[in-house]
N, C-alpha and C positions, 0 to 999 in steps of 0.2 A: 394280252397285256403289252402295249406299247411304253418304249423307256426311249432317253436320251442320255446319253453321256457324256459328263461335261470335259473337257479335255485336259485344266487341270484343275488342282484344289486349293485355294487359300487356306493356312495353317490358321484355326483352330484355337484361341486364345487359350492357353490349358488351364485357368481356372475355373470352366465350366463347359466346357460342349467341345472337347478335344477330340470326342469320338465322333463330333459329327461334322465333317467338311463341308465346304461353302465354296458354291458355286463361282467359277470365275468372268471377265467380258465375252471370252471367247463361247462361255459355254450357253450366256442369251442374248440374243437381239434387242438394243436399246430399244424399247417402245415410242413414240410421240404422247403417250397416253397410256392412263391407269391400263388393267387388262379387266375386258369384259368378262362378266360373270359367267361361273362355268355351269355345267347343264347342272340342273337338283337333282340329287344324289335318289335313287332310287329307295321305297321303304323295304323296313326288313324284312327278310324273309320266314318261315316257320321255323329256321335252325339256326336265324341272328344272324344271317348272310347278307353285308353290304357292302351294296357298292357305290360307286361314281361320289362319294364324299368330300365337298373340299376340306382341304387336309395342309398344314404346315409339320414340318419338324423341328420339334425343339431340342432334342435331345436324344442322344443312342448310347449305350452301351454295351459289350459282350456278351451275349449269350451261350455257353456252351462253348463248342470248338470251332460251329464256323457260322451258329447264326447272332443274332442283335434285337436287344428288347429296344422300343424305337418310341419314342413319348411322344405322342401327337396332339394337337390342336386342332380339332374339326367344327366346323360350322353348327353342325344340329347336334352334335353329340360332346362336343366339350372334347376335356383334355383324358385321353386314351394312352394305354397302353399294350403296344403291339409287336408280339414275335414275327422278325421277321428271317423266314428260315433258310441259312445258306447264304445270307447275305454277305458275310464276309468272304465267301469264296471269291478267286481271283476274277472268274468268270461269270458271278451271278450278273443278272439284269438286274436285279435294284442298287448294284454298288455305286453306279454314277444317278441314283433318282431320288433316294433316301438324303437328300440334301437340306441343310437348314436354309431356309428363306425363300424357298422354292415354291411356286403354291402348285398343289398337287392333286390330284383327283386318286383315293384310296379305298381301296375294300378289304375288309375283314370278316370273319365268321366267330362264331362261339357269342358264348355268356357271360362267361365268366370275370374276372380284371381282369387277367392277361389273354385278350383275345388271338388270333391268328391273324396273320397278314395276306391276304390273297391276292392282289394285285395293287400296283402304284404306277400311275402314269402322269408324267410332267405335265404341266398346264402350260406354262411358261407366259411371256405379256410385263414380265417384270425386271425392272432394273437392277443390276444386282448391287449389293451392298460396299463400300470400300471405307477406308481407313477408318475416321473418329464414326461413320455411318454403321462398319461392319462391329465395333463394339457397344453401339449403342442398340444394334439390332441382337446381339447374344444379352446384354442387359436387362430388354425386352423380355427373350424367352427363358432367362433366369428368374423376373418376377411369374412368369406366368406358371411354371414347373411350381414355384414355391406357394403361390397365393391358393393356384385356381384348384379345387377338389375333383378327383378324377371323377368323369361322369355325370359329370356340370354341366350343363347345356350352357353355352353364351353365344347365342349368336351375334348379339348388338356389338359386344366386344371382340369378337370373331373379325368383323370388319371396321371396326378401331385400329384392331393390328395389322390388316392389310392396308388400310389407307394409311396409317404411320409409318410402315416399310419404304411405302410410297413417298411418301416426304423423304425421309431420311435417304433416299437414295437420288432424291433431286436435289439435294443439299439445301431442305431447310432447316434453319437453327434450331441445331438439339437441342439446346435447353430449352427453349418452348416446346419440341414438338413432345419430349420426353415427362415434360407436366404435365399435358393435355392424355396423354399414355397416363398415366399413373393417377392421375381423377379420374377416367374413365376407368378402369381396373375398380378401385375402391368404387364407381359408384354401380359398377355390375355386380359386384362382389356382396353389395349390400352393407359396405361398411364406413359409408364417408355420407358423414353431415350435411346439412341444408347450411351452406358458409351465411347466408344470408340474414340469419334470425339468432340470435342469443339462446343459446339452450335454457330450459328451467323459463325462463319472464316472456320467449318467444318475441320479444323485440327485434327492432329491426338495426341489424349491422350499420352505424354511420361510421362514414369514409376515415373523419377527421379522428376517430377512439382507439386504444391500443386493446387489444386482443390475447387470448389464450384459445385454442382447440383443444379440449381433452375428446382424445380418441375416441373413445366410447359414449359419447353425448355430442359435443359438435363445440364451437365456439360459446366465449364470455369474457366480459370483461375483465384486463388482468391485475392482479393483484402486482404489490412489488414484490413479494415474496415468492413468487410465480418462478417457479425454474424451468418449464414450457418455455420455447421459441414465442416471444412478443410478435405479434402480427396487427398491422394497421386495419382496420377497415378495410379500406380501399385497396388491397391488396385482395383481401377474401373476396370483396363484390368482385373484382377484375378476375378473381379465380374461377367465380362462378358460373361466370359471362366470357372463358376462354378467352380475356385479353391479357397479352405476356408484353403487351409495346415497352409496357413502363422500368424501365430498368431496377428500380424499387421493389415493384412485384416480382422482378423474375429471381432477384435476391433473397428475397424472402418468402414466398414461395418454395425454391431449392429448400429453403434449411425444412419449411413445415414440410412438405411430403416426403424428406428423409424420417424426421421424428415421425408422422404418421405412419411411413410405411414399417420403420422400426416397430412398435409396436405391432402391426400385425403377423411380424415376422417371430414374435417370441423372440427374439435375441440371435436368429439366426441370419448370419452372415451373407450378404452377396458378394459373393468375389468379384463379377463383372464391377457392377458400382464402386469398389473401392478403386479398380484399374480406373474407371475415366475420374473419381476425385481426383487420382492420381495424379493422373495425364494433363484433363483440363477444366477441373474443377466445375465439372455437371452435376 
């Protein structure tokens, strides 16, 4: 098992991933370019033994006296949960690999939920995340802990959030790239609407009409009585077709996939998203 150490740590936002530090300049090479696909991950073996996985971290917490249960996001197997043992020793090789934003190549054994962790070796190819970037990157893997069910396969959305990383760390505008994140999520997830057609009549969305989205069936025209976020048309088609140009849409947009994604959260809270309302009203 080869490791990298990064030299130092970025703290941590502590409303969600304080246990899991983030890499700093020092510890990768700016790229010119995304980073090439890593080898496929070999299949498993008769005792659930794998390896070469790509692999992100979203999330660690303490296990025990010196190891850490480590929430992953892997390409073919979706979002895992893995002890990793000894980690927190001062000495282990995974204390500088186990890093969020890192793409990584992992192996694990067992069957069970909580698998074992066998080896993790840095990929590297990627730019690392910094200021409104590095919170919209813990954002990210606060919806994906909360949404994705463990042992989900997503692959599609697997490289949604690599290529999002990637924007966000070339500084483009969060709040489109963080919409385009969060339609794609709901639309892996199996839980977001056809914006385009009127739920129940199946007509077709015109630009110029005002709108309601209920969650669980998709867009209709709104009533005044409507306490749903009003949504134009032309906001939902622009949603559909991934255009955020419109300063319109990207305002109203913000408020429907706050109210959507509320709802699939059951009433449960993101800390990261309330820090960037906070901050800078993403």
């Amino acid at each position: 098992m080869s490791t990298t150490t990064p030299a130092l740590h970025h703290p941590a936002p502590a409303a969600f991933a304080a246990s899991a530090p983030v890499p700093t300049p020092a510890a990768i090479a700016p790229p010119a370019a995304p980073p090439t696909a890593p080898r496929r991950s070999r299949p498993p073996t008769r005792d659930g033994r794998i390896t070469g996985q790509p692999a992100f971290v979203l999330h660690s917490y303490p296990h025990k006296e010196t190891s850490l249960i480590v929430d992953v996001f892997t390409r073919e197997y979706g979002r895992i949960a893995l002890v990793a043992k000894g980690a927190k020793r001062p000495h282990s090789q995974l204390r500088g690999v186990l890093q969020t934003f890192q793409p990584l190549q992992a192996g694990w054994t067992g069957k069970s939920e909580l698998r074992i962790l066998t080896g993790a070796e840095w990929v590297g190819g990627m730019l690392p995340l910094e200021k409104t970037a590095l919170l919209c990157g813990f954002y990210l893997n606060e919806l994906l802990v909360k949404l994705l069910a463990r042992d989900d396969p997503h692959p599609v959305l697997f490289d949604h959030y690599v290529a999002t990383l990637n924007q966000l760390a070339h500084n483009e505008p969060p709040p489109i790239v963080l919409r385009k994140f969060e339609r794609a999520l709901l639309k892996e997830t199996g839980v977001a609407a056809d914006l385009t057609r009127c739920t129940g009549t199946r007509q077709a969305v015109e630009a110029g009409q005002v709108y309601v989205v209920d969650p669980e069936r998709g867009p209709r025209p709104a009533r005044a009585s409507d306490a749903w976020p009003k949504i134009t048309g032309k906001t939902l088609l622009d949603m559909e077709r991934e255009d955020y140009l419109d300063v319109a849409t990207q305002a109203q947009s913000k408020l429907l996939m706050r109210f959507l994604l509320a709802h699939q959260l059951g009433g449960a809270t993101l800390n990261t998203r309330q820090i960037l309302i906070d901050l800078m009203q993403l």
